[in-house]
C-alpha positions in Angstrom: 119.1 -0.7 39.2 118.4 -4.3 39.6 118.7 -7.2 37.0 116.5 -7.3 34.5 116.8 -2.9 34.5 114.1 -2.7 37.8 114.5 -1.2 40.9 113.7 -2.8 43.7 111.7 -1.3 47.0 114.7 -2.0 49.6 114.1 -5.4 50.4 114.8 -7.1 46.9 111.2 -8.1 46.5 109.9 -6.6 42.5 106.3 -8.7 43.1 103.3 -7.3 42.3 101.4 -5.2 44.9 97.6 -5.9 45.7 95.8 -2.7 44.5 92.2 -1.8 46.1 91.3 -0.1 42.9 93.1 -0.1 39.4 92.1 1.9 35.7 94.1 2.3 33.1 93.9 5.1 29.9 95.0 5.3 26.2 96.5 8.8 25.4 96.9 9.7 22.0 100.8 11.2 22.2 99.5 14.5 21.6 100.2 17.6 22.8 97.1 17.4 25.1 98.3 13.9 26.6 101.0 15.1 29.3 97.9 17.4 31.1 95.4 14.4 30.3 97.1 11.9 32.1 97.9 14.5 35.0 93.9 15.2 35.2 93.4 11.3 35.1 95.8 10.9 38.0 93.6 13.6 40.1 90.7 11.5 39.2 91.8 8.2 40.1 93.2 9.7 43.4 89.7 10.9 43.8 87.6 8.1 43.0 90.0 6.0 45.6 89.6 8.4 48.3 85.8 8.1 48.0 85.2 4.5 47.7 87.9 3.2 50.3 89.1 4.0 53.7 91.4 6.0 53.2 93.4 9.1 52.8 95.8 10.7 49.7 98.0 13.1 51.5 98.6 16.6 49.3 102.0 15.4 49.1 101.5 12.4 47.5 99.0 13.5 45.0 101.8 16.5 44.2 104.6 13.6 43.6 102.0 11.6 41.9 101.4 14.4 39.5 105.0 14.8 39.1 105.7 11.4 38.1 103.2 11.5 35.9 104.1 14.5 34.1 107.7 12.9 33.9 106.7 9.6 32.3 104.4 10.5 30.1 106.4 13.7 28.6 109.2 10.8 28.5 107.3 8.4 26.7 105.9 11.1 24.4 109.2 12.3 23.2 110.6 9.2 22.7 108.9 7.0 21.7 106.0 6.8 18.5 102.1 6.5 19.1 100.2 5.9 22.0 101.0 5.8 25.7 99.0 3.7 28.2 99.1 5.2 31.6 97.7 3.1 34.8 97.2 3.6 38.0 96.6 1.3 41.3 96.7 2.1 45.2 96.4 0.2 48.4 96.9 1.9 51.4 100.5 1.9 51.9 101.3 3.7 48.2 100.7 4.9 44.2 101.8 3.3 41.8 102.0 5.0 38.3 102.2 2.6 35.3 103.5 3.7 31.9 103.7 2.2 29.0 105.0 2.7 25.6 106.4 1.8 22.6 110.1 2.0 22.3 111.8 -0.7 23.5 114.9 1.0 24.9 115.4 1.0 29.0 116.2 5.0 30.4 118.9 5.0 32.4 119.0 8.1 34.6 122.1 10.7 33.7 125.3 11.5 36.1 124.6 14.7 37.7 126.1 17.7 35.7 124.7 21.2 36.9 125.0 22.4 33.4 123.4 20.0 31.7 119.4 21.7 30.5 116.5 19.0 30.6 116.7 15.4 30.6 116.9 15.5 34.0 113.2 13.0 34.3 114.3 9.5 35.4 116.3 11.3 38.0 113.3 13.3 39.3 111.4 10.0 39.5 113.8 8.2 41.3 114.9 10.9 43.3 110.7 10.6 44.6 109.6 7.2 44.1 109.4 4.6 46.7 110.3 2.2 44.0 110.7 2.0 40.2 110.6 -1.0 38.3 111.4 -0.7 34.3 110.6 -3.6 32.1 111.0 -4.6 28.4 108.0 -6.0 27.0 107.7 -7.5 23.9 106.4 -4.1 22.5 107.9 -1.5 24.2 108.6 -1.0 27.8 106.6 -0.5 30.8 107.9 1.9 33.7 106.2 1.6 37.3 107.0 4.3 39.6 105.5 3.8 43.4 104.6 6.5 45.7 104.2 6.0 49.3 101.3 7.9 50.7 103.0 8.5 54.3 105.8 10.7 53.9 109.1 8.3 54.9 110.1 8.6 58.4 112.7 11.3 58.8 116.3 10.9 60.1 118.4 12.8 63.3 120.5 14.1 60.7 117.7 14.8 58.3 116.2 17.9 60.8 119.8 19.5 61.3 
């Protein structure tokens, strides 16, 4: 994790991406939220597919959905009321924006095979191009970014 408790995408660079399109939605913290925020994500994949050139692989939409479900259960457990979830894509990658109130920074766990559940940050990580996490001065906002190409894969990677 970088400075500041961000990751970075490789090349030390934690700037803002241009996004083609952008929305944003308030979930309540309710039980409902985790599968409203995954249906919004299907949405907003949608509505970018048909108003721009170009194309949401099944993977990424599946990993996008993933993170989703991670964050927001995350955010949900921990901390108290709402959750904002946003979402922006260009075409290289997704990125999934949440917010919420608690101001404390996750830190993913050291692997222990035994261990049942809070096993979240380290799904995210283990599938995000990037994550950035950021104290605000409410809360904390997580940014998780999901390439739509899936990465190039290695000699050794096909053995």
């Amino acid at each position: 994790m970088a400075p500041g408790g961000s990751h970075t995408d490789g090349d030390g660079c934690t700037r803002p991406v241009e996004h083609l399109i952008r929305a944003g939605y308030a979930l309540g913290g309710d039980d409902g939220c985790i599968a409203d925020a995954r249906r919004h994500a299907l949405a907003f994949l949608d509505q970018a597919e048909a108003d721009y050139p170009l194309s949401v692989p099944a993977r990424a939409r599946d990993l996008t959905q993933l993170v989703v479900s991670e964050l927001v259960t995350n955010a949900c457990k921990y901390a108290p009321g709402p959750v904002l979830v946003e979402f922006g894509i260009n075409i290289h990658a997704v990125d999934v924006i949440v917010w919420d109130s608690d101001p404390v920074v996750p830190a993913a766990r050291a692997a222990d095979p035994d261990r049942v559940g809070q096993h979240g940050l380290e799904i995210v990580e283990a599938v995000s191009q990037a994550l950035f996490i950021e104290q605000q001065s409410v809360g904390k906002r997580i940014t998780a970014r999901i390439p739509l190409l899936d990465p190039p894969r290695s000699d050794t990677a096909h053995r």
